[in-house]
N, C-alpha and C positions, 0 to 999 in steps of 0.2 A: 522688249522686242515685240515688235508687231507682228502677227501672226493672220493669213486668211487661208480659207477652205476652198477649193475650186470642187465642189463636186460634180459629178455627173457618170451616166453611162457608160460616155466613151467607145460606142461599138459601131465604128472605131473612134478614135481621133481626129479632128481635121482641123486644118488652117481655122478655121474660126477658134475653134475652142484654143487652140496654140496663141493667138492672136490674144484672147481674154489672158488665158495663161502668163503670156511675157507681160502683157502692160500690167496687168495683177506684181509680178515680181519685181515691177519698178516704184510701185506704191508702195509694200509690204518689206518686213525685213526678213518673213521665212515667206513659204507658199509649200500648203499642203495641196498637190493633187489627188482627191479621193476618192478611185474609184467605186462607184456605186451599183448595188443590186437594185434595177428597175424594175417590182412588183406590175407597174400596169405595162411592161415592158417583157411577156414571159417569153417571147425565142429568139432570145441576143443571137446574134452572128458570131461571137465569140465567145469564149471562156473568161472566166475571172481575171487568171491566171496569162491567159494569153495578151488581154486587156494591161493587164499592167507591165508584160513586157515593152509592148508597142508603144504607150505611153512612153514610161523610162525611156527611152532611147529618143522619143519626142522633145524629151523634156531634161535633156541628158547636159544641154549646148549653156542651163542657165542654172548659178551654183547654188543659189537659195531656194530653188524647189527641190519636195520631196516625195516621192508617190506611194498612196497607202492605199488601202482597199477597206471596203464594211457591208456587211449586210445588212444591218438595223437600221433604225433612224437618224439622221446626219442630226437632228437636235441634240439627241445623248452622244453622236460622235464628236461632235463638237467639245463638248465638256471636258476632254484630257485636252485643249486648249485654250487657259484661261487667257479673255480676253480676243479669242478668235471670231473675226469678221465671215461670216461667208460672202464671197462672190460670184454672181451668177452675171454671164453673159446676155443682152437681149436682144433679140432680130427683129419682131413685129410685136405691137402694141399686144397679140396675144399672147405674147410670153408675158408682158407683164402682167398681164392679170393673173395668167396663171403661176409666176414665180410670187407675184405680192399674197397670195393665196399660199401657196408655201411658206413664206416669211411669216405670216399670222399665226398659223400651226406651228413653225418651228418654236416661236416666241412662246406660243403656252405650253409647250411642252419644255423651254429653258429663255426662260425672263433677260436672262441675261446676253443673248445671242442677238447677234446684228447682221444683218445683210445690206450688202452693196452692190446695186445696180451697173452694170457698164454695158454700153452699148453698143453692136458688134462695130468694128468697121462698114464700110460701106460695101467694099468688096465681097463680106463673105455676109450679108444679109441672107440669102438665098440658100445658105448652106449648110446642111444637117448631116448626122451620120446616117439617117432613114435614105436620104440621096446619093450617097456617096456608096451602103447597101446596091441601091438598085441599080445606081448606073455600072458596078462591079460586077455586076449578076449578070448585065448586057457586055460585060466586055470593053467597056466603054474607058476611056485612058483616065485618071486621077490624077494625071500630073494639076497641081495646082487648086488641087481639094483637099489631099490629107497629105501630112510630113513625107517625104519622100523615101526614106529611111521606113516605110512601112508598107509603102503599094506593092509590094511583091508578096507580104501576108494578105491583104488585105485580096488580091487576084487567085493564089491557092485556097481561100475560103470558098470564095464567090465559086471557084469550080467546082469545089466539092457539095456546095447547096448547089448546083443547076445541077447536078446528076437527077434522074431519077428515082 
């Protein structure tokens, strides 16, 4: 059984990373979504916990994904799946430096780990969860950025950070 990692932050979810996700589950025969604690990332917009229900219900519609959470290194998270690929999505040439710079560290920290490149669509090159943050902060509609089945968390957040 073929098994890949989709890790990432997730705070929140959007159309691209769902994007990497499906075609990730058409390649693969499981797909672990992993959400991750982002150290150079220290004031997530959400909770761990809140993170992985938004997900789940993203990721609800396709029967070989499964979503888990970690706070260490995805190199050692990796290791409870022998033979797991990770897959990381890319928008501009600077993700790839910086995810091939990931993949080099994951490697010496587990020899046996692989990573797969894919490329975002075309459509969501543009689009992160730091954007989809601040245009929520402004009020500004989401249809068309993240799952839809989440902009109503994602709008009670954003009002709770603009308070004072």
């Amino acid at each position: 059984m073929s098994i890949a990692i989709c890790p990432g932050s997730y705070d929140p979810i959007t159309l691209g990373h769902l994007n990497i996700i499906r075609r990730t589950s058409r390649i693969f025969d499981r797909v672990v979504v992993c959400v991750m604690n982002n150290a150079a990332k220290p004031s997530p917009m959400f909770t761990v916990e809140e993170k992985l229900d938004m997900v789940q219900r993203a990721v609800s519609r396709y029967p070989n994904v499964v979503v888990d959470c970690s706070s260490g290194l995805l190199a050692e998270y990796a290791r409870q799946y022998e033979g797991a690929v990770i897959v990381k999505g890319l928008r501009a040439a600077s993700d790839f430096e910086y995810e091939f710079q990931m993949n080099l560290i994951n490697k010496r920290i587990n020899p046996e780990l692989e990573t797969m490149f894919l490329t975002a669509s075309e459509k969501y090159t543009f689009l992160s969860s730091s954007v989809v943050r601040e245009m929520a902060m402004y009020g500004a509609d989401l249809t068309g950025l993240v799952p839809n089945e989440i902009i109503a968390d994602i709008q009670r957040k954003a009002l709770l950070w603009r308070k004072p």
